[in-house]
C-alpha positions in Angstrom: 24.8 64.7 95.6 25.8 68.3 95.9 26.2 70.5 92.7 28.3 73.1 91.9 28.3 75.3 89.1 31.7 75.5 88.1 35.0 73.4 88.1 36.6 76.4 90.5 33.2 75.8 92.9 33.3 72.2 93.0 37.1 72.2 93.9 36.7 75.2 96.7 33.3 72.2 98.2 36.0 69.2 97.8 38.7 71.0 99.1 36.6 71.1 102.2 35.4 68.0 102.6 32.5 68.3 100.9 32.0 64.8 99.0 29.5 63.2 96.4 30.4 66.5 94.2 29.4 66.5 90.7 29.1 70.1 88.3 25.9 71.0 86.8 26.2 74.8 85.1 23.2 77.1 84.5 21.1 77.5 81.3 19.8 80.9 79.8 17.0 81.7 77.4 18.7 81.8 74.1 15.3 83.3 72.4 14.9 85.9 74.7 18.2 87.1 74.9 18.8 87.2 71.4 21.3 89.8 68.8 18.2 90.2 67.2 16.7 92.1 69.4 19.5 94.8 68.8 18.1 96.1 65.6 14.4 96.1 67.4 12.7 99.6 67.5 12.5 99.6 71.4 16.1 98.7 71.7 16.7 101.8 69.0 14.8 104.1 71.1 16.7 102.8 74.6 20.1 104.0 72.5 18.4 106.8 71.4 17.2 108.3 75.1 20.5 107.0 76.7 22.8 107.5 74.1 21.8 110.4 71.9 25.2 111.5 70.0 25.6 107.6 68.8 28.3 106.7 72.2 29.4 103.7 72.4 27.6 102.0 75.7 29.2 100.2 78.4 26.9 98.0 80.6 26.3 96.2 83.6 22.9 94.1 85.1 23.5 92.9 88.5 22.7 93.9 92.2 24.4 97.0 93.5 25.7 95.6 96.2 29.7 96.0 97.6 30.9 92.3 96.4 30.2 92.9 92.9 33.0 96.4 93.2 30.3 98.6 90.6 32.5 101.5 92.2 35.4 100.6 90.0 33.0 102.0 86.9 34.6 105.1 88.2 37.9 103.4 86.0 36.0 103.8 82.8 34.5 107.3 83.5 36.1 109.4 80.6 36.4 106.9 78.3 35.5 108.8 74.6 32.4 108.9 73.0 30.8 106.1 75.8 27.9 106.4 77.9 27.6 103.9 81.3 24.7 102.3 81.8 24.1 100.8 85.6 21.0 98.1 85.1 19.9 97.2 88.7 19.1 97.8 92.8 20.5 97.6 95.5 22.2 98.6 99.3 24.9 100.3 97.5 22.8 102.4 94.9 22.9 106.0 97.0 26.4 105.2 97.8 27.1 104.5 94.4 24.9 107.1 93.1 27.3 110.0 94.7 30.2 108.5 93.9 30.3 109.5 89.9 30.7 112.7 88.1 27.3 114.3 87.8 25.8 112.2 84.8 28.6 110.2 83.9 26.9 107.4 84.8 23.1 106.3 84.5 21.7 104.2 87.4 18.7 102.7 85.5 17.1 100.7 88.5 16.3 97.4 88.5 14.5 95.3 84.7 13.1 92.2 83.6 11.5 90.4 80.7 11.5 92.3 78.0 13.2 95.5 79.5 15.9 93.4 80.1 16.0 92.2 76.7 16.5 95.3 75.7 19.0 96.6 78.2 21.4 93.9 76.7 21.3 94.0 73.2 21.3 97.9 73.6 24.8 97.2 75.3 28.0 97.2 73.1 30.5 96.0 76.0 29.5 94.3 78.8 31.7 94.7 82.1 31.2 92.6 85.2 33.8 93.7 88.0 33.3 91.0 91.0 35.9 88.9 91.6 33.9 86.4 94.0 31.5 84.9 91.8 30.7 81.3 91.7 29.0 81.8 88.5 27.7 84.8 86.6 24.9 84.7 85.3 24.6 87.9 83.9 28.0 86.9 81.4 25.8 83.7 80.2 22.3 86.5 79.3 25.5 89.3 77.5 26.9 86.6 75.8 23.3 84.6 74.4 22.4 88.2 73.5 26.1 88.8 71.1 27.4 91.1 73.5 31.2 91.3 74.4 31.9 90.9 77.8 35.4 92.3 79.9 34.7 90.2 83.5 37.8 89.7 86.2 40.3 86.8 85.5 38.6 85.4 88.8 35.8 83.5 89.9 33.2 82.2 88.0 33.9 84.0 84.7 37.4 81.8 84.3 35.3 79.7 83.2 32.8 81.1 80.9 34.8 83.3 78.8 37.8 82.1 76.4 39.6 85.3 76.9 40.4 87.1 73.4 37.8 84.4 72.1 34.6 85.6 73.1 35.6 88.5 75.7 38.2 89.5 77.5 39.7 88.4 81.2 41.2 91.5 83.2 44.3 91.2 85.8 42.7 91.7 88.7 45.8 92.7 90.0 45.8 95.9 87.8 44.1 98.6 88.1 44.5 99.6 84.3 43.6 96.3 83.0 40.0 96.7 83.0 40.2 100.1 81.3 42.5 99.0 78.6 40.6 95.6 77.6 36.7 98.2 77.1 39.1 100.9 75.0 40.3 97.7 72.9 36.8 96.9 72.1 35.0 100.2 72.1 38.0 101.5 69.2 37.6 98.1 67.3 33.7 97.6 66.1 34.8 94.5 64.5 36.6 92.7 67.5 33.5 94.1 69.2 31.2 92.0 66.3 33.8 88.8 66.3 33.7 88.4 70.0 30.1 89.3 70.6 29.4 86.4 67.8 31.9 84.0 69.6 29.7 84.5 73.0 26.3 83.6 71.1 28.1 80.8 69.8 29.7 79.6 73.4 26.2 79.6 74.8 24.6 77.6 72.4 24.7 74.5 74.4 23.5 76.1 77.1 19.4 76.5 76.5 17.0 75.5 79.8 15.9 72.1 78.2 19.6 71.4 77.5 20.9 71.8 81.2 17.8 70.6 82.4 18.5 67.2 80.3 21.9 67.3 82.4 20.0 67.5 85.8 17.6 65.1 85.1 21.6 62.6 84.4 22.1 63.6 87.8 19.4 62.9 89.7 19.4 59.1 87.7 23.3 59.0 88.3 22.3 59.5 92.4 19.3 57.4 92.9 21.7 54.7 91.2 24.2 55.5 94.5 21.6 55.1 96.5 21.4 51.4 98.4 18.2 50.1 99.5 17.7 47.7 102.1 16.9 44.4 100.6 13.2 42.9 100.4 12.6 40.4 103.1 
């Protein structure tokens, strides 16, 4: 049995012959990526250092690498009272690095457990730009921790987001779209609240026991398939 993690993944497999297909998605930790942690003190002092006049912050958490298109940040440069926050490494990060007006943008290197934690419920929009993803894992951590995400209408993220639900789904086809779905949200703190809430409540379902429960179906579903030789 081969398993994708989304209906657009399994279709690209059977749609080259790939057979035995089934879909199995991916969990996330619901405790540690959490809206609570938005009113901890660490969080406070991350907006603090990296937004010190009370901007609004735009995010990302991913590799810096050239499929995931973090140069299209430079369409969100300029947006009032924001700050962009870059959380992850990379090949791309000195590219990347000279690519933006001198501190426009902060390239905070690469985090995890509780740093990470933080770097999300510090966020108050979450963009994703890559338009191949199979998956996107980082949507599922914004979302468990009430953050609103704006992700391409492509990929992967068809599929996690109910666009105007629980974030928003850019033409990927327009080169404005992205910038006018993070205005929308960074002018509107209660769309901001609604959709972030919306996300928490989309991943619900979606805890490590829960999708390991579905892998365990699985694997009973293909040693059922499986034919033994009979017993002499």
């Amino acid at each position: 049995m081969t398993l994708a993690p989304t209906p657009i993944a399994h279709d690209a497999l059977a749609n080259l012959g790939v057979t035995n297909l089934a879909v199995w998605g991916r969990g996330v930790d619901l405790d540690g990526f959490h809206p609570n942690n938005r009113f901890a003190n660490d969080t406070i002092a991350f907006r603090q250092k990296h937004a010190p006049n009370g901007e609004q912050i735009i995010g990302y958490v991913g590799r810096l690498a050239a499929e995931k298109q973090v140069d299209r940040f430079r369409e969100l440069v300029g947006i009032p009272n924001t700050r962009i926050v870059l959380i992850g490494d990379g090949p791309e990060r000195a590219r990347l690095q000279t690519m933006f007006p001198a501190g426009s943008v902060m390239f905070l290197g690469s985090r995890n457990g509780r740093e990470l934690q933080i770097a999300y419920a510090a966020m108050d929009v979450f963009v994703h730009f890559g338009v191949e993803e199979t998956f996107g894992q980082t949507i599922q951590e914004a979302q468990a921790a009430g953050v609103p995400v704006v992700a391409p209408r492509s990929g992967g993220p068809i599929h996690l987001i109910d666009s105007e639900v629980d974030g928003i789904l850019f033409d990927v086809n327009s080169t404005d779209s992205p910038r006018i779905a993070v205005q929308h949200l960074i002018d509107d703190a209660g769309l901001r609240s609604r959709m972030g809430e919306a996300g928490r409540r989309r991943v619900l379902g979606k805890s490590w026991e829960a999708v390991n429960d579905e892998l365990t179906h699985h694997y009973d579903v293909a040693r059922a398939r499986v034919t033994r030789p009979a017993l002499a």
